[in-house]
N, C-alpha and C positions, 0 to 999 in steps of 0.2 A: 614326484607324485606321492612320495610314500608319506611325507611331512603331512599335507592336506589331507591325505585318507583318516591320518593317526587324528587329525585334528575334528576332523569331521562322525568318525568313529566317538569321540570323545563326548562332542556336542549330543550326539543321539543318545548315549549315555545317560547322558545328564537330563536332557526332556524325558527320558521313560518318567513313569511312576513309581517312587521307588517302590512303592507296596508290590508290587509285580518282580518284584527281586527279596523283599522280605519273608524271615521265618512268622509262623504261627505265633497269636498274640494269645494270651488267652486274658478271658475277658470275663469270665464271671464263675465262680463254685458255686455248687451248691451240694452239700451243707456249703458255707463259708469257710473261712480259714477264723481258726478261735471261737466259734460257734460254740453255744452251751443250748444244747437241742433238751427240751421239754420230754421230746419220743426218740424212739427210732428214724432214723429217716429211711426210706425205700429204696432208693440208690444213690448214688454219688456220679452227677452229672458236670463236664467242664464246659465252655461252652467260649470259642474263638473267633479271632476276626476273619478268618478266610477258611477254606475247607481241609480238614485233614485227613489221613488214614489211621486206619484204630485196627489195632490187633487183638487178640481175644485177651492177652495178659497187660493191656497197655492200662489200668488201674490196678492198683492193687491194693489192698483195704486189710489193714491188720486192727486188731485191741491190743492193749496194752502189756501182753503175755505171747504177740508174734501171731493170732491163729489168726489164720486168712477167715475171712467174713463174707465173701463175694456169693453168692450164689447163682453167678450165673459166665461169660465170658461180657468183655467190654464189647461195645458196639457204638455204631455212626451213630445217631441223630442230628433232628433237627435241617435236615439236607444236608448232611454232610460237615457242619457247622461246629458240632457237637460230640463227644465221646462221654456216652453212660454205663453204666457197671450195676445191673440188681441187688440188692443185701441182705442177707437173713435177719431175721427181728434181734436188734443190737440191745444188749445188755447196756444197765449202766456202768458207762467209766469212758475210760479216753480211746481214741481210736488216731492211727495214721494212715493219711493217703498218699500211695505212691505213685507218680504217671509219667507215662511218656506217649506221644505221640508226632509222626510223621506230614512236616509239611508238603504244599505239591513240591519244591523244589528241591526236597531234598535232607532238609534239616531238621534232626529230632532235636525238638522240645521236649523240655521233661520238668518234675516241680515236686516240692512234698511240702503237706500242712499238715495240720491235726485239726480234730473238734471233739467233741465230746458229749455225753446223752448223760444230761442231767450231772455231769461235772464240768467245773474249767481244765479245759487241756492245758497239756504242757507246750511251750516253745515250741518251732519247728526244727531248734538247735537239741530237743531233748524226745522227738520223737523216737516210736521203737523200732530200733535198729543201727541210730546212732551210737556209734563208743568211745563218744569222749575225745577230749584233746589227744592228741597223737604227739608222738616226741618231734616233728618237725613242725607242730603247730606253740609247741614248745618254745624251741628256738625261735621260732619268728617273734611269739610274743615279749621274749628275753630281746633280742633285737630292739624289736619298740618300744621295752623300756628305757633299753639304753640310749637307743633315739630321744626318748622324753629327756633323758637327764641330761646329753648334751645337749639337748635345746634350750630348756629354761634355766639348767644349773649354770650354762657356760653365759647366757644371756644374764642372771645374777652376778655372777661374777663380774663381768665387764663393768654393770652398771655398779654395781653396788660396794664392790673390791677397786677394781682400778678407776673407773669415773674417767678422769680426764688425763690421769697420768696413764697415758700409753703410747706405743711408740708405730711407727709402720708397719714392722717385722712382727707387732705382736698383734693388728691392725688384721694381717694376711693370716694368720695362723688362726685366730679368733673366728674368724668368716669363716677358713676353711672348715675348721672343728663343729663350728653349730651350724655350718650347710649340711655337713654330712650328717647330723642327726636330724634335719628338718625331712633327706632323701630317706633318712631308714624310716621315719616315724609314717611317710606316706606309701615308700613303696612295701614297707613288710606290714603295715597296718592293711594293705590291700591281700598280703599274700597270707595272714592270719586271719582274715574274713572267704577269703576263696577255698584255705585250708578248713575251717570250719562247716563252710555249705558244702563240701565233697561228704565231708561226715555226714551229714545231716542227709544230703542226696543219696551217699552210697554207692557213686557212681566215679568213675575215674575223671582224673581234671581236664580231661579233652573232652570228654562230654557235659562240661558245665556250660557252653560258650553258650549254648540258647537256651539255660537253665531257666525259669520262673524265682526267680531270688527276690519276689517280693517279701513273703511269708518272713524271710532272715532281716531283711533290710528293715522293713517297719514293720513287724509284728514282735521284736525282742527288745530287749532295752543294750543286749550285744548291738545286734545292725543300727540300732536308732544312735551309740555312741559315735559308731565307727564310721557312718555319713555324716555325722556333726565334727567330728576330731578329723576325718581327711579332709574338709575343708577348710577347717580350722588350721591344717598344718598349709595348707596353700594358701591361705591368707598370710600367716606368718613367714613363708617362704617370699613371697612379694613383696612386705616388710623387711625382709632385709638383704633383697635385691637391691632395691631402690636407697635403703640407707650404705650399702656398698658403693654401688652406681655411683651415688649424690655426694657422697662423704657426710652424710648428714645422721651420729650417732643419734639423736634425739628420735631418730624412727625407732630405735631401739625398745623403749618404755614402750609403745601400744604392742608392741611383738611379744614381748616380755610381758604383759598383764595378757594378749591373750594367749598365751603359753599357761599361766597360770589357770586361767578358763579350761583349757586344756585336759588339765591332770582335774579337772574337777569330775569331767567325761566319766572318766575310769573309777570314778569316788561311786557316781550316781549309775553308774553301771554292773556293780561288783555285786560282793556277799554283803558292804555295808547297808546295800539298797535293798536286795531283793530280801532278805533273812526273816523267817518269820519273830518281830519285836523291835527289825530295823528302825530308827529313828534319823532324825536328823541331827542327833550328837554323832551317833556312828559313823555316817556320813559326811560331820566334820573332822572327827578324827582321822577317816582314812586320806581325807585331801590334804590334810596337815602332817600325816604322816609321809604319804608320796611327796608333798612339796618340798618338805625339809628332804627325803631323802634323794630328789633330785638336785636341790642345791648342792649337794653334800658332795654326792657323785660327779654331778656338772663342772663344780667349784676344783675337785681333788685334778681331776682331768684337765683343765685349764691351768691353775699353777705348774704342773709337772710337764706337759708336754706344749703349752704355749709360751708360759711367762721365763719360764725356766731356764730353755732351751736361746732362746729370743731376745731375752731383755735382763741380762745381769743387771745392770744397775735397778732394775726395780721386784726384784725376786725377795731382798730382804722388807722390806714394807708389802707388797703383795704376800708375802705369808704370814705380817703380822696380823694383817687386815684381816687376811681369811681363817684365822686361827679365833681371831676372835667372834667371829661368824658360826663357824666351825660347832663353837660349844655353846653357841644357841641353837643350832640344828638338831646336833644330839640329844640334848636336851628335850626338846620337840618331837625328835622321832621317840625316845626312850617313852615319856607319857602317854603318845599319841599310842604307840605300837603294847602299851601294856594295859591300856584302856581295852582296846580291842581285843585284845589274850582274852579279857576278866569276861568282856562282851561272847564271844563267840565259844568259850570251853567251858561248858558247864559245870567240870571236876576239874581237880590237878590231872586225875591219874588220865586223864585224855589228853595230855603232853605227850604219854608214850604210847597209849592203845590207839587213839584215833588215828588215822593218815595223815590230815589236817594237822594235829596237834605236834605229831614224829616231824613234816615238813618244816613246822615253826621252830621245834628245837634246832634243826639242821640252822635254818636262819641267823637264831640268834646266838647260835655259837662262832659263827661269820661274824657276823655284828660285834660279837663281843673282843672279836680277834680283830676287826679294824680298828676297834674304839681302842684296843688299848695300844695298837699303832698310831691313831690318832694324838692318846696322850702321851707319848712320848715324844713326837710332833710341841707338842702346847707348854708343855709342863718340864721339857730338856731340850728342841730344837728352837721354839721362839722365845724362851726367855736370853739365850746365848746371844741371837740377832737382836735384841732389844739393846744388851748390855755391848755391844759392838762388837763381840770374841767372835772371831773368824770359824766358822764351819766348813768341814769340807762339802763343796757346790755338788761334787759327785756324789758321795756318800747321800746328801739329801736328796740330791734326784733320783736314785734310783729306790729309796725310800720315799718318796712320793708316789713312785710307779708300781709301786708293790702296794703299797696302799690303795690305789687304783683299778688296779688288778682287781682286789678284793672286794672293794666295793662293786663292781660289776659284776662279780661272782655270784652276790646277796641279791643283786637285780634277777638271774638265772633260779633263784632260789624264789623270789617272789611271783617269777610267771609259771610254775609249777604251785604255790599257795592259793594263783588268784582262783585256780582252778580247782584244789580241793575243797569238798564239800566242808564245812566245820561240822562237830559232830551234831544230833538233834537233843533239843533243851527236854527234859522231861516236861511232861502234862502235869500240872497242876490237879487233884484229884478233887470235886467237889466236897465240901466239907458236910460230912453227915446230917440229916436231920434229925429233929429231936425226936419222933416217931422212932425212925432208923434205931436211936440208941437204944428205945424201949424193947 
């Protein structure tokens, strides 16, 4: 009898409605979220799809310097529908709203946006009280880069290094190495967006689960990358299921171009976008600088730990290939990444006063230590393989791995850059009038 109850138990289940089991929806601000208010507004009203409990702190309404604004305790309206907060006559500038409130069942809700009286606000990733990337937010984002680089550098590689010479064993290795950067680029791209709205909430990550993450999701050009790029990485995830599945490398190319789509996200996402004077060279530059520098990383990580290992016979042509690849990258990142230096550091001397400027030298001193491992790679390993002189296979492989190493080190170095400010361009002063001189 217990099979039928379990069954029949089940069935009721599933007729309920599940609105009668869901948390609080909320359904409308007011101010809005991004609002550039003309006045002050009188309160800050939420207003949901079913009825909730409101506590006297359950808004909270700061400016832009922290001082709470409320003038009064939050309360119901609306029948119950609603939770509104009084405000003192608001200055102009930016303000952040914080809330939470209690559904019947159980589960708080909670959400934060900004607006602003007679300015535009800031993000709801730069509201006050947020502090910024955290060192775990850090790592995830170093994760996803290195996720990007074995995605599209190792999917270059195959197509554009080996093509058709390749073998089973390098077939398994290939798969395995750009699966696992397809799993980091979606699961640490989810825990580097979850990591940022806890900032932004202020709240521990167990109470994000019925968080309001609209405000992160579509009101930033963060959350608007990071839902274009996670589906983005499950399209290319499905691309090369099916070209495994099928044996059919030719899936490769649309996975591969939108991988390149891809790293564009993070171009139209970044400091190239948002900077006040940004352009659409800057924004070419940074995707031509991530792209080379995921080929590069992508590329270095495939010879060394798939080809290498896998496929002697084709380790000497697979490095000639890629050596001469190699020095159009560099090449590419070196312009791309010195356009940008001139672009975003108004002086020299903010190489070593700005944060920004100190992180880039860190960079490019990495940089400058793999390139010149690089040439020695180009300029004394592949010319010896050209001319037929035997190298020793160890000696180069673990000279590829070192190189590799280092390369992902510089990725660790750019998810702490993406996130410093560069420093501010001086103001241009209006040039005198001729009155003025008299």
């Amino acid at each position: 009898m217990r099979a039928p109850a379990l069954v029949a138990a089940v069935l009721v289940a599933l007729a309920l409605p599940s609105s009668a089991l869901a948390h609080a929806v909320l359904l409308e601000r007011a101010p809005t979220y991004g609002a550039r208010l003309a006045s002050s507004p009188q309160s800050v009203s939420l207003r949901f799809d079913q009825q909730i409990d409101v506590f006297s702190d359950s808004i909270d309404v700061r400016s832009s310097s922290g001082k709470v604004v409320t003038a009064g305790p939050a309360h119901r309206t609306g029948g119950g529908l609603a939770a509104t907060v009084p405000l003192h006559r608001l200055a102009k500038g930016a303000y952040t709203v914080r809330w939470h409130v209690t559904s019947y069942e159980g589960h708080v809700v909670s959400g934060v946006y900004t607006f602003g009286v007679r300015v535009k606000p800031p993000p709801a990733t730069e509201a006050y009280g947020a502090g910024g990337p955290t060192f775990f937010e850090y790592v995830a984002k170093w994760g996803y880069f290195v996720g990007l680089a074995l995605l599209v550098g190792g999917l270059a590689f195959r197509l554009l290094v080996l093509g058709r010479r390749t073998t089973p064993a390098v077939e398994r290795r290939f798969y395995l190495v750009v699966g696992a950067g397809v799993v980091a680029g979606i699961e640490l791209g989810i825990l580097g967006f979850i990591l940022r709205a806890r900032d932004a909430f202020q709240l521990p990550l167990g109470q994000l689960l019925y968080g309001d993450l609209s405000p992160l999701a579509e009101g930033t050009r963060f959350g608007t990358a990071f839902i274009a790029m996670t589906l983005g990485f499950a399209l290319v995830a499905a691309l090369l299921f099916v070209a495994w599945l099928l044996e059919r490398p030719v899936l490769l190319w649309p996975a591969f171009a939108l991988g390149l789509v891809l790293c564009s996200g993070l171009s139209l996402s970044g400091h190239s976008a948002v900077e006040v004077g940004s352009s659409w060279k800057s924004e070419l530059a940074d995707w031509v600088h991530l792209c080379a520098a995921c080929f590069w990383v992508g590329g270095l990580v495939q010879l060394a730990f798939v080809v290498w290992p896998a496929a002697p016979g084709l380790r000497r042509e697979a490095f000639l290939r890629f050596s001469q690849l190699a020095a159009v990258l560099v090449g590419l990142m070196v312009l791309a990444g010195a356009y940008l230096a001139y672009e975003r550091l108004p002086t020299v001397s903010d190489l070593w006063q700005a944060r920004y400027g100190q992180v880039l030298l860190v960079k490019s001193g990495l940089v400058l230590l793999a390139l010149s491992w690089g040439a020695l790679h180009h300029f004394v390993v592949a010319p010896a393989l050209e001319r037929g002189r035997g190298v020793g296979s160890r000696a180069v492989s673990r000279s590829l791995r070192g190189e590799s190493a280092v390369a992902i080190a510089i990725l660790l170095v750019v998810a702490v850059l993406v996130d410093a400010n560069p420093p501010a361009k001086p103001v241009k002063q209006p040039a005198p009038t001729s009155a003025a001189r008299r």
